[in-house]
N, C-alpha and C positions, 0 to 999 in steps of 0.2 A: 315584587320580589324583594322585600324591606325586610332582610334575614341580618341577624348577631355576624359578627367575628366567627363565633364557635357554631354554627351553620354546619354541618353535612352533608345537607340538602340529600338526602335518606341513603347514606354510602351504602349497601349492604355490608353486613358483619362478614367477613373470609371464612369465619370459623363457623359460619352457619350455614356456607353455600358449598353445594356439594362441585368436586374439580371430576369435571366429566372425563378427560383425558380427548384422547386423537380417533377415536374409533366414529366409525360413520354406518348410520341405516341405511338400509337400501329402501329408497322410493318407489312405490308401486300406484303406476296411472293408469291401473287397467278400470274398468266400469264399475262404477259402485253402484251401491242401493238406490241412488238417485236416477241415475241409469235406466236403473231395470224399472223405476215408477214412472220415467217416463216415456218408456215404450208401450207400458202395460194402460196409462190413462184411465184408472178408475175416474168413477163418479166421483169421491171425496178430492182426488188430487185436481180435476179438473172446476170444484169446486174454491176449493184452494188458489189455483193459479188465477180465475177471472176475480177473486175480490181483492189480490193482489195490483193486476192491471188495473183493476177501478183506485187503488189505494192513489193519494194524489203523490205522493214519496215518490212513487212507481213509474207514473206514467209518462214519464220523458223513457223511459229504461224501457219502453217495451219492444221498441225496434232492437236493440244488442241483448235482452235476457232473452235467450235460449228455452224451449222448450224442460231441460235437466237442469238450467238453473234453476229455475223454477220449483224443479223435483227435488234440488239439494236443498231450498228454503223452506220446502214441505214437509223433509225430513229432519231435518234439524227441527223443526217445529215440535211433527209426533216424540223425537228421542226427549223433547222437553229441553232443549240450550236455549231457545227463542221461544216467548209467549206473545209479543207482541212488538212490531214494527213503527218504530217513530219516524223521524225527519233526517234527512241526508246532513251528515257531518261536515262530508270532505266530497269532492268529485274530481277526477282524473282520468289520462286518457287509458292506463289501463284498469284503473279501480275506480270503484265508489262507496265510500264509509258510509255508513247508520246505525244512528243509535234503536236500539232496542231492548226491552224488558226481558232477562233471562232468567232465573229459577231465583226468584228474590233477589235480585242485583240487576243493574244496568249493564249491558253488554252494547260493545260494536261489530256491526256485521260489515264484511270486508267482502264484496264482491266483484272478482276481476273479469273484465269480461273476455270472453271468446275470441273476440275479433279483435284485440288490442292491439293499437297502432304500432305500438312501440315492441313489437313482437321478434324483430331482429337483436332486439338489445337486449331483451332476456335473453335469446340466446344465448348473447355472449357471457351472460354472467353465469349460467345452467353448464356450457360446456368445458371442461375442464374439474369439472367438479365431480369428485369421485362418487358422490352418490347420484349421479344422474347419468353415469355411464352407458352407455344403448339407449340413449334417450331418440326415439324417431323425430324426424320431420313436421308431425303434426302439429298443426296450430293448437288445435284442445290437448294434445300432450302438455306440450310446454305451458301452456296456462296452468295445467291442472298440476303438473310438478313446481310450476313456481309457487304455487298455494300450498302445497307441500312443504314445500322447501321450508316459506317464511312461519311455519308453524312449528319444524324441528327446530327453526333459530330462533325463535325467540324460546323453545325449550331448553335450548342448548344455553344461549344466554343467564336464562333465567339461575338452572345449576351454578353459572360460575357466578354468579355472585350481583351481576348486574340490573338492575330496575327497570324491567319492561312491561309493558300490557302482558298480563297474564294467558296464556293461551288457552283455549276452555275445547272446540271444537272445529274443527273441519271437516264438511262434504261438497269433494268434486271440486268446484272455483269459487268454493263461499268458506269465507274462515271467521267465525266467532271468539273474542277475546274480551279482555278487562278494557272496559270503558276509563278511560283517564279523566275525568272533568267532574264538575260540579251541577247545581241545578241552573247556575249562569250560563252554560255553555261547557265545552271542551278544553283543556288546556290550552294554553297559551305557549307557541314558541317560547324557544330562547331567542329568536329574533324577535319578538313580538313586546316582549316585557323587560322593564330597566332592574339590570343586575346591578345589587347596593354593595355586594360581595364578589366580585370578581373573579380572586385567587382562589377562594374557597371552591366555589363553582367550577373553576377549572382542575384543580388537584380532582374531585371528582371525575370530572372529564377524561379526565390520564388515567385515573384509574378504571375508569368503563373500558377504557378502550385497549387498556394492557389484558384485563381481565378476559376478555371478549379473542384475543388475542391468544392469550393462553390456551384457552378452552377452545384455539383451532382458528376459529372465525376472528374476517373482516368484513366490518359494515360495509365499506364500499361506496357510501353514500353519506356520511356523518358530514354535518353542518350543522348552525344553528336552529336551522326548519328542519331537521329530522330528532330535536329534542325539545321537550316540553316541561316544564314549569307546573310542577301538579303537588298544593298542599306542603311545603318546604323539598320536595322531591325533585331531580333531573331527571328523567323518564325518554328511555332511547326506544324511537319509534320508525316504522320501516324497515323492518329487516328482509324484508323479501329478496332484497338484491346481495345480502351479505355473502359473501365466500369462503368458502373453506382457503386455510394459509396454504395447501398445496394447488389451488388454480392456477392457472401459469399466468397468468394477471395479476397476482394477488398484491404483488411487493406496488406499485403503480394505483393501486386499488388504495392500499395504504397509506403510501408517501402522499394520493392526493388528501384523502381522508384529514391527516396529520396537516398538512398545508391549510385547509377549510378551518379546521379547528382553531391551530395557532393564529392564521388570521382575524378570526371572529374576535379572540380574547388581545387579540393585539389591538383593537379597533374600541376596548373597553377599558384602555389603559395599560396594559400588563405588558412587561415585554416576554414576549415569546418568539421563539426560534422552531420552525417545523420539524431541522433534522435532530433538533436536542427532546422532541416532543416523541418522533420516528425511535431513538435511542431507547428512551426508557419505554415505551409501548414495547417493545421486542427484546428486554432486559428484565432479569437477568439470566433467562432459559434462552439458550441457544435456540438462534433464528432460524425457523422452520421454516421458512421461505425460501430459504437458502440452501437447501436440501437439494 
């Protein structure tokens, strides 16, 4: 990360990103397309799913991928988002990343699975949140609105001005985006690789996360491993868990966010203060948290 003084590190222009405002879509987890291909089991879809199980990416995943995962990977295939499945990125206990070949560009496939362990803690980030309102009990609900979910935020993100994976497609618990890396590999944390520019990088940082802030949303989860180092870029990744600023978590959600941060950049020199980091991330539009 051997960047100038006059570094960036790819701010977005304000003037070029559109300020979405406070308004929120409502999330629909009722069955899609994927769904209905895998009740119905043609010869092509059943086709499809066993060269997937033989694929060697695959075949730890064949115990937790579900019959309609399956369907949503088949479908996105025919709409043409995905041509071809490479090697696993990332693996977690409720997702597993992969790179794959999308309509001339490299994409990553984001597949959460069903059964995730950590299923009470989505909750907690889903309820409260106005678009997830009547959200039932069900374990494939909540999967399938958290998939949701991190598809509207990084749309939402994207408007206001911030550098995220691009969001290309979602079906059901599989969300297709902009691959962040090169032909070396994936992007590199910001814990991963030595910052030459420190302050630079962080005024960035202040301003993803006022921006982000503005436009409603808190990550929730910002640290050094949820940003990446892509081509002179800071690139915030994981939005799944972000929240709208009226969850009743959200102020907690922040202040740790803002703690993670100011300490990371405090740890590379710089002094930083979490509540002076809190001030201007929620400055100088009145605190919507506080409502």
């Amino acid at each position: 990360m051997g960047q100038g003084s006059d570094t960036e590190y790819g701010l977005v222009d304000l003037e070029e990103a559109e300020t979405p405002g406070d308004e929120w879509e409502e999330i629909d987890v009722s069955d899609t397309e994927a769904d209905r291909i895998a009740r119905k089991r043609d010869r092509e879809f059943n086709q499809f799913q066993e060269r997937i199980k033989d694929a060697d990416q695959f075949k730890v995943e064949q115990s937790v991928f579900d019959d309609a995962t399956f369907a949503a990977l088949y479908k996105l295939v025919q709409d043409g988002y995905v041509e071809a499945f490479g090697g696993p990125l990332s693996t977690g206990k409720e997702a597993n990343v992969y790179h794959a070949l999308g309509d001339d560009r490299e994409v990553a496939v984001k597949i959460y699975r069903i059964n995730a362990s950590n299923f009470r803690q989505m909750r907690d980030y889903l309820e409260g949140d106005p678009r997830f309102e009547g959200l039932g009990g069900k374990k494939k609900d909540v999967v399938l609105a958290w998939t949701k979910k991190e598809l509207a935020n990084l749309r939402r993100a994207k408007k206001a001005g911030v550098r995220v994976p691009e969001p290309i497609a979602s079906e059901r618990n599989v969300l297709v985006m902009e691959y962040i890396g090169n032909a070396e590999g994936r992007a590199k944390r910001l814990g991963e690789v030595h910052i030459e520019n420190p302050e630079t990088a962080y005024e960035v940082m202040r301003e993803y996360m006022r921006r982000l802030y503005s436009a409603g949303l808190i990550h929730g989860d910002l640290s050094e491993y949820n940003v990446v180092f892509d081509e002179g870029q800071l690139v915030v990744i994981d939005l799944g868990q972000a929240v709208t600023v009226h969850h009743p978590n959200s102020r907690d959600f922040l202040e740790r966010d803002c703690k993670n941060v100011a300490s990371f950049f405090s740890r590379q020199g710089l002094e930083t203060d979490p509540d002076d980091l809190l001030e201007f991330v929620t400055s100088p539009e009145p605190d919507p948290s506080r409502d």
